[in-house]
N, C-alpha and C positions, 0 to 999 in steps of 0.2 A: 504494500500500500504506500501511496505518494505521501508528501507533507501536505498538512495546509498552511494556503496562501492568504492574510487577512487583507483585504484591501481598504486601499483608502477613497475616501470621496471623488478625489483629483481625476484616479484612474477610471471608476465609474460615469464621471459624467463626463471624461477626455474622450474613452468609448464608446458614450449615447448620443453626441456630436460630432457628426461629421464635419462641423469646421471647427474646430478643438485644434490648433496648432498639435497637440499631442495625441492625436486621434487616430493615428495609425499606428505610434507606441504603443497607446491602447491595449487598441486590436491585437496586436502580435503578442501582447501578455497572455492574452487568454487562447490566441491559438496557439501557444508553445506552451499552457500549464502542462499537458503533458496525463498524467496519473497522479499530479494532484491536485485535490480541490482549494474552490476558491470559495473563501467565504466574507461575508461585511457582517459589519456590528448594529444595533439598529440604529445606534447614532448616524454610521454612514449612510445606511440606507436614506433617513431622513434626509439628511444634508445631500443626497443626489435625487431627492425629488422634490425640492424646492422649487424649481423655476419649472418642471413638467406640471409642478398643481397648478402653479399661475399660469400656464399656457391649455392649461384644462387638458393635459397629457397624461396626468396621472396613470391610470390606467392601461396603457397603450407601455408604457416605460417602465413599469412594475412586470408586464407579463416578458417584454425584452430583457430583462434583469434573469430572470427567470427564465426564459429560453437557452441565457449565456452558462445555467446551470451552476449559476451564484448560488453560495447557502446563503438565506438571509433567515433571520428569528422571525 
C-alpha cells in the first residue's frame, strides 16, 4: 500500500482552474500519485470551495473533487 498525500488548498483549486498559473502542476500531482492516496482536511476542503459557492458551483466542484478520488471527511 502507497503513502498518503495530505493536500493543501493551493493545489486543489490550482487543479479546479484551468487558468491557475499552476494548473498543470496541479494536474501532474495527481496523475503521478501513483498507489497512493490523496486526501484534504475539511479545513481545505472548505477553503477550495469558497469562490465555487459564490459562483453557485458548489456542486458541480464537490462531485470533481471526488471524481479526482480525493479522500475528503
Amino acid at each position: 500500500m502507497g503513502q498518503q498525500i495530505l493536500l493543501d488548498s493551493t493545489v486543489i483549486i490550482a487543479a479546479l482552474r484551468e487558468t491557475d498559473v499552476h494548473h498543470e502542476d496541479a494536474k501532474e500531482i495527481f496523475m503521478s500519485s501513483g498507489k497512493s492516496s490523496l486526501a484534504i482536511s475539511a479545513i481545505t476542503l472548505t477553503e477550495s470551495l469558497i469562490r465555487p459557492h459564490a459562483l453557485g458551483a458548489i456542486h458541480a466542484t464537490r462531485a470533481e473533487i471526488g471524481r479526482a478520488h480525493v479522500w475528503t471527511p
